[in-house]
N, C-alpha and C positions, 0 to 999 in steps of 0.2 A: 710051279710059279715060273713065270717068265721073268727074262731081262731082255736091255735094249738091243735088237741085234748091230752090232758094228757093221759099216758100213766097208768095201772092198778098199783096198789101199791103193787103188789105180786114180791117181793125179797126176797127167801126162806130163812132162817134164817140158818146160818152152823155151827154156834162154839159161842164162851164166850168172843173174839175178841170184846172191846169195842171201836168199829168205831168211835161212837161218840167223841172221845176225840182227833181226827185230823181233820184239816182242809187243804182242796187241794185246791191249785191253779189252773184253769181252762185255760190249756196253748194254747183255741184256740178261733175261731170267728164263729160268726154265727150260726148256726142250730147244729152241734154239741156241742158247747159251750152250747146251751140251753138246751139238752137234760143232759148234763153232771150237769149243775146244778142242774135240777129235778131230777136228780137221784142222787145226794148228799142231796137234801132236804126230799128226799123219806128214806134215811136211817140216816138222825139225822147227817149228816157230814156238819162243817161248810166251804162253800167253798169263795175261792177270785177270781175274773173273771179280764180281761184286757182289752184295747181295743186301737186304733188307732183314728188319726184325722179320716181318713176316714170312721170308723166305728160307726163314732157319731152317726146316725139315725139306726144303725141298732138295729133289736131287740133284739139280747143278750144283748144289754148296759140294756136295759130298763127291760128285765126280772132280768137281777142281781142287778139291783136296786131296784124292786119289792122282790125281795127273801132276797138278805144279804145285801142291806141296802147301800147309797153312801159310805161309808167308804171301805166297801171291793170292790171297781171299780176301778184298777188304767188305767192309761192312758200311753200308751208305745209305742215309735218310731216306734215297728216293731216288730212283733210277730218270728220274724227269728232271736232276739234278745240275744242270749243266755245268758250276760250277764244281759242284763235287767230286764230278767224273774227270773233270781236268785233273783236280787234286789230286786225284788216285791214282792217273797216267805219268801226274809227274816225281811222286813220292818211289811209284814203281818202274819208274824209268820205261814207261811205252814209248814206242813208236809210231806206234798204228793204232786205231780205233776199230774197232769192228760193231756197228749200233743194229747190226741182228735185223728183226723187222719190227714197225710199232716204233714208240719211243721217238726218237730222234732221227731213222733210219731213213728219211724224206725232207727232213727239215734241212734248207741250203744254207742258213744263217748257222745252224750250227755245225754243217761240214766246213761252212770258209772259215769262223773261228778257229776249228780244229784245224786246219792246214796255214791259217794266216797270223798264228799267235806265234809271240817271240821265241817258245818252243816247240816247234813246229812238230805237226803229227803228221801219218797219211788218213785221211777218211778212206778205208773200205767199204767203197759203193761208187757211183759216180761221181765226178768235180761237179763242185757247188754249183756252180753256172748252168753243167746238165739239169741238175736237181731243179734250178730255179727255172729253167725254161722252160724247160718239161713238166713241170709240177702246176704250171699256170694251163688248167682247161682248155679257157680263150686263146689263147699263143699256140697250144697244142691241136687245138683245133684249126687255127691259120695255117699253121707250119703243113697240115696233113692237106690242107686243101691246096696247099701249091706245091703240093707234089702231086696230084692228084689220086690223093689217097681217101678213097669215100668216111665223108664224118654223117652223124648225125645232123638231119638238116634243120636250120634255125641261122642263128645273128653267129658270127665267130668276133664279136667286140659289142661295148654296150652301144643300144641304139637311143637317138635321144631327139629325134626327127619321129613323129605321131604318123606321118604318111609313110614312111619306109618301115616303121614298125609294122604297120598293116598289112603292105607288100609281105615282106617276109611269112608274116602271119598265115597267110591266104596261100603263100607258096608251100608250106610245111600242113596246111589243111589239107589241098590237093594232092598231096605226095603218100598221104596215108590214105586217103579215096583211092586212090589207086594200087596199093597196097590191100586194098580188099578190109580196112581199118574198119568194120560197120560204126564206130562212135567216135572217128577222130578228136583230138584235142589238144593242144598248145601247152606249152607250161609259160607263164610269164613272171620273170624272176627278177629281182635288183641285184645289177650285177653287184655291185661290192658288199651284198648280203650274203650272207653262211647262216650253217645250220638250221636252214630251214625256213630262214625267214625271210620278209620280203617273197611268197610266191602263189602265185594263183593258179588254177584249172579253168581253161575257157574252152568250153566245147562248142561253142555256139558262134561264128567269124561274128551276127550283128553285135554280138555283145563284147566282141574286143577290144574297144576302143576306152571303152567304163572303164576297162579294167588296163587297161595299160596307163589311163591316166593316174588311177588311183594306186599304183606301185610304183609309178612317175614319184608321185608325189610324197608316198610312204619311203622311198627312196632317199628322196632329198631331206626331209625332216627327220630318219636314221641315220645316214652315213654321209649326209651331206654332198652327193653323186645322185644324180637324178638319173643314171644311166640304168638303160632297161636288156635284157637278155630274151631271145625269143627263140625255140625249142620246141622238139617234137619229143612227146613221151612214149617209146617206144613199151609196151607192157609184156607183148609176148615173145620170146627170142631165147636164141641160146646164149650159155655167154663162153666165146671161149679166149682161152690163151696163147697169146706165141712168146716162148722163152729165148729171149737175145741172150750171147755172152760175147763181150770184145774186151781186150785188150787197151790198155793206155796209150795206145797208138790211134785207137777211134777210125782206124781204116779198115779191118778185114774181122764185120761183126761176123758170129755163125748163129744157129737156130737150133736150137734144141727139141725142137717138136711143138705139139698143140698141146692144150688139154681144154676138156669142157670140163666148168666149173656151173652147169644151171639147176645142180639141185641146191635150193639156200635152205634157210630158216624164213619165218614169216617177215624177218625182218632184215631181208636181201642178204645175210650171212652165210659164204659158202660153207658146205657141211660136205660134201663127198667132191672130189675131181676123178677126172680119166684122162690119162692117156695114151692114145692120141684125141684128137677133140672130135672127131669123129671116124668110122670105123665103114665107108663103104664097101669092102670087101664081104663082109658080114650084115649090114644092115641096107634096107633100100632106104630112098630119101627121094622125097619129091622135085629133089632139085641135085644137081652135078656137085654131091660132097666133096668127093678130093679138087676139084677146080677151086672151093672156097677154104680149103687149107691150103693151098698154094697159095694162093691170091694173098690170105694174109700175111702168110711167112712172105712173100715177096714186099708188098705195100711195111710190114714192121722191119725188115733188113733195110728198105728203100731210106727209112726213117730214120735207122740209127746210123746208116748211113752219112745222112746231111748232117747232123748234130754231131757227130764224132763221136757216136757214144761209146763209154771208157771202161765198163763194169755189166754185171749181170744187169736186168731188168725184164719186164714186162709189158708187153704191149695186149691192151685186154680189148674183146671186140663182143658186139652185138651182132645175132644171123638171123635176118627174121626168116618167116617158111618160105619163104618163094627162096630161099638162100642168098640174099643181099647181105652184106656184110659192112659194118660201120665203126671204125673207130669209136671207141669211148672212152678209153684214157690209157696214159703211158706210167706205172709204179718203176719208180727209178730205185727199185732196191731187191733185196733177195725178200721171196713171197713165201710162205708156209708151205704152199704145196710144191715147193721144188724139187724136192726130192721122186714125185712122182712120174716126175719127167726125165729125170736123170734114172731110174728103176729101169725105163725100156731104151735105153743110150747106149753104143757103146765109142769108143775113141781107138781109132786105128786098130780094131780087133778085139779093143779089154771092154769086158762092161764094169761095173760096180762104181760107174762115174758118181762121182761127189761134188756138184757142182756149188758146194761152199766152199770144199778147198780149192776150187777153180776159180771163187771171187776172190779168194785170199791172197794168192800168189798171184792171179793177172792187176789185183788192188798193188799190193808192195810191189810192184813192176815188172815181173816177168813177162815176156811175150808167148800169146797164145799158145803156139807150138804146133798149131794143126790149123787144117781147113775142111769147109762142110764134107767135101770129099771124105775126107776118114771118120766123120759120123752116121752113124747107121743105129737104126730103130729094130726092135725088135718086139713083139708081145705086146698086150696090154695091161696097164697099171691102172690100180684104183686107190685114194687113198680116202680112208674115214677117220674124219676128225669126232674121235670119244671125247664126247663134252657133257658135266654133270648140269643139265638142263631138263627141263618137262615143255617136250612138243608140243603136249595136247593143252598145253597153256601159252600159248605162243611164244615158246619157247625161252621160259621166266627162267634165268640162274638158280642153281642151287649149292646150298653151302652146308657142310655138316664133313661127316668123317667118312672116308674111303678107309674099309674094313679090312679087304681085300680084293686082290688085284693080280689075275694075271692068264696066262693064255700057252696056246699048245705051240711049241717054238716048231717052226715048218720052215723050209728053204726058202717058199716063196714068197715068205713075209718078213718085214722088216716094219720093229717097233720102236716112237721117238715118245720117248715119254719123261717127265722128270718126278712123278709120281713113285716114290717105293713100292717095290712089290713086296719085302720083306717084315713091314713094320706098318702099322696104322697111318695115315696122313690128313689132316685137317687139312681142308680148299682154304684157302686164304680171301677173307671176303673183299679183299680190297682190288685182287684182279679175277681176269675170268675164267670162268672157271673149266678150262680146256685140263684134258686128263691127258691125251695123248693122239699120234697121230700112225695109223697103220698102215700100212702099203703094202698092199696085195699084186702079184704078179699074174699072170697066165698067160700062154701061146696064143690062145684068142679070147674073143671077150666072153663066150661061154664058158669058158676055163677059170677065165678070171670070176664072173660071177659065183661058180658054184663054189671057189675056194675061201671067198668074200663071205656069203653065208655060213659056208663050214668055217673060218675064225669068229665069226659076230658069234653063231651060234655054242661055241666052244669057249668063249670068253668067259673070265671068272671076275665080275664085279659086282662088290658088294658095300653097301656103306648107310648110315644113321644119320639122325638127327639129336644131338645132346635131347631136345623136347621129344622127340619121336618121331616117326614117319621113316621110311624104306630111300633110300638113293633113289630120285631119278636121273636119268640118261634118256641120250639119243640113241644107242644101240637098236631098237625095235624100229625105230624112223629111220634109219640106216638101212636095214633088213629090207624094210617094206621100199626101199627106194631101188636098192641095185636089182631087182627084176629089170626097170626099165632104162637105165642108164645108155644114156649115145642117140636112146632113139629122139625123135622132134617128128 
């Protein structure tokens, strides 16, 4: 049986900021929540963890009871809690918040509470203001076009003029003909619509006009904004990452590398990353790869640049084949797969970077302490997210009991799981049902492959259904995918 490998104790030291003298509340569950502890344990911070009825057996309760002891574990209705979670910051005397990713971790209304209430906290992530600028698509989308940083092309504000919608329209048709698109098409959406609604497919320019009226006007009798959004839908592309980290000074961001994240689920959910986001040394590519990882670490530093940005985040981009490259949004908080980018990192010579406790200490105020000069890449990393799901069902959740659980402990692997390997564990049907996350290393991405199938294949999990039926997983959809990974 396996356990979670700890991560290297190298958190480069940046300033006179003495960390140790706050304590953060840990505002999430699971595998994150444990990572965030070790890395408050790693740099002398005392932290407080939460948890849920349903979270009783998982293994964050039990690593924050191993680390800061039952007194800092409380027990909370609902980690969507916002009041509760103040209650529990101030009963346990925090300092600092740390909202993990998911939850809270994007939400700007609840970082400026947390730093603007009469007891004032730090949010660990960026100032609400980043969160809120950056968090708006539209704005994100203006901010990129005057720097000229390539967006997807369409409206960057709602259009509410029937003649310039069309312009745009006919501009974003032509731009995919040209692109070699054989079935171009538009999306037409209201703007102050969400999840889903308010939005058409118009593949045909004579018929755009129907249809922008009639989301005009679905528009105004929903949300009362008859404002329209016009958009190309981009289907086939890679999708990759560039990982920022700056400082609270918002002057001297660095880059932590790429990664491609374009194997999902049927329902655009990543399921494997790599890093770096592409591999020209090893792979040919129809179009100049490393100019298009340049390009974007350039155009996302360009970015966080102007904003001051103050914390870890994400700037995620789309690469169609000809390798154009397009902004598609900025996640103002630490991502799941950070770790995999930190795997092939190293800072002034150390690797085993832990770029959670890099949000931690540059969050409570320390100065960076380095520049991109003393970062260096090394190998390539894979990480697979083990999720108790059925593929060949489009990838429906599954809930029942994890039997057994565990794997051959290897140098080149590092496992985040909050799942026991030692005892039975019931998924909790009320979240999802992610088991764990593995990070594979190797020199190159052959190495890393073959070492990828040798842990998938070597994995020990097993698990039921009270009614009956076998655990399903992503393990074999995982398998059947790293053959092909990096290529496009």
């Amino acid at each position: 049986m396996g356990k979670s490998n700890k991560e290297s104790n190298v958190a480069p030291a940046g300033g006179l900021i003495d960390v140790s003298s706050h304590k953060v509340l840990v505002a999430n569950r699971g595998e994150i929540a444990m990572r965030i502890m070790r890395a408050c344990v790693k740099l002398g911070v005392a932290f407080t963890a939460i948890f849920t009825k349903e979270d009783t057996a998982s293994g964050h309760v039990r690593l924050a009871k191993e680390l800061g002891g039952e007194k800092n574990l409380y027990r909370v209705s609902s980690y969507h809690d916002a009041n509760e979670l103040m209650a529990v910051a101030d009963d346990a005397e925090c300092t600092a918040v740390h909202p993990g990713y998911g939850f809270f971790a994007e939400d700007f209304r609840f970082a400026r509470r947390v730093s603007k209430r009469d007891r004032k906290l730090i949010f660990i992530g960026p100032s609400w203001k980043i969160i809120r600028e950056l968090g708006d698509k539209i704005n994100t989308k203006r901010l990129a076009r005057s720097l000229n940083v390539p967006t997807v092309p369409g409206s960057d504000r709602p259009i509410y003029d029937e003649m310039e919608a069309e312009r745009i329209a006919r501009t974003v048709f032509d731009f995919q003909v040209q692109q070699g698109i054989k079935r171009p098409l538009v999306l037409v959406k209201a703007s102050a619509g969400g999840g889903g609604m308010g939005i058409e497919e118009v593949y045909d320019i004579d018929n755009f006009r129907s249809v922008y009226r009639r989301i005009r006007n679905y528009a105004m009798r929903q949300f009362k904004d008859e404002g329209v959004l016009i958009e190309q839908r981009i289907t086939d592309f890679n999708h990759l990452e560039v990982q920022i980290v700056s400082d609270r000074s918002g002057k001297n961001p660095v880059h932590f590398g790429t990664r491609n994240c374009s194997i999902q689920s049927t329902g655009l959910q990543k399921r494997l990353e790599v890093a770096p986001g592409f591999s020209p040394d090893e792979i040919n590519y129809s179009f100049d790869a490393r100019k298009v990882l340049d390009d974007i670490v350039h155009y996302s530093l360009t970015m966080a640049r102007k904003v001051g940005y103050d914390n870890v985040g994400t700037w995620e981009w789309i690469v169609t084949h000809d390798g154009s490259p397009f902004l598609m949004e900025v996640n103002t908080r630490i991502q799941v797969e950070n770790g995999v980018s930190a795997r092939i990192a190293s800072v002034k010579g150390e690797g085993g970077v832990d770029l959670l406790a890099e949000q931690i200490r540059i969050g409570l105020g320390e100065p960076l302490g380095y520049n991109q000069q003393d970062i260096a890449f090394n190998g390539v990393g894979i990480e697979y997210r083990l999720i108790a799901e059925d593929p060949d069902n489009r990838f429906t959740p599954w809930a029942g009991l994890i039997e057994r659980f565990g794997w051959q402990e290897k140098p080149w692997l590092t496992m985040h799981t909050h799942v026991p390997t030692d005892v039975p564990y019931e998924i909790p049907t009320e979240f999802d049902p992610n088991l764990a996350l593995a990070i594979v290393w190797g020199e190159n991405i052959e190495q890393a492959k073959d070492r990828g199938r040798l842990f998938l294949d070597s994995l020990e999990l097993k698990g039921c259904k009270k009614t009956g039926g076998e655990l399903k997983s992503n393990v074999a959809f995982l398998r059947q995918k790293t053959a092909g990974i990096l290529q496009f």
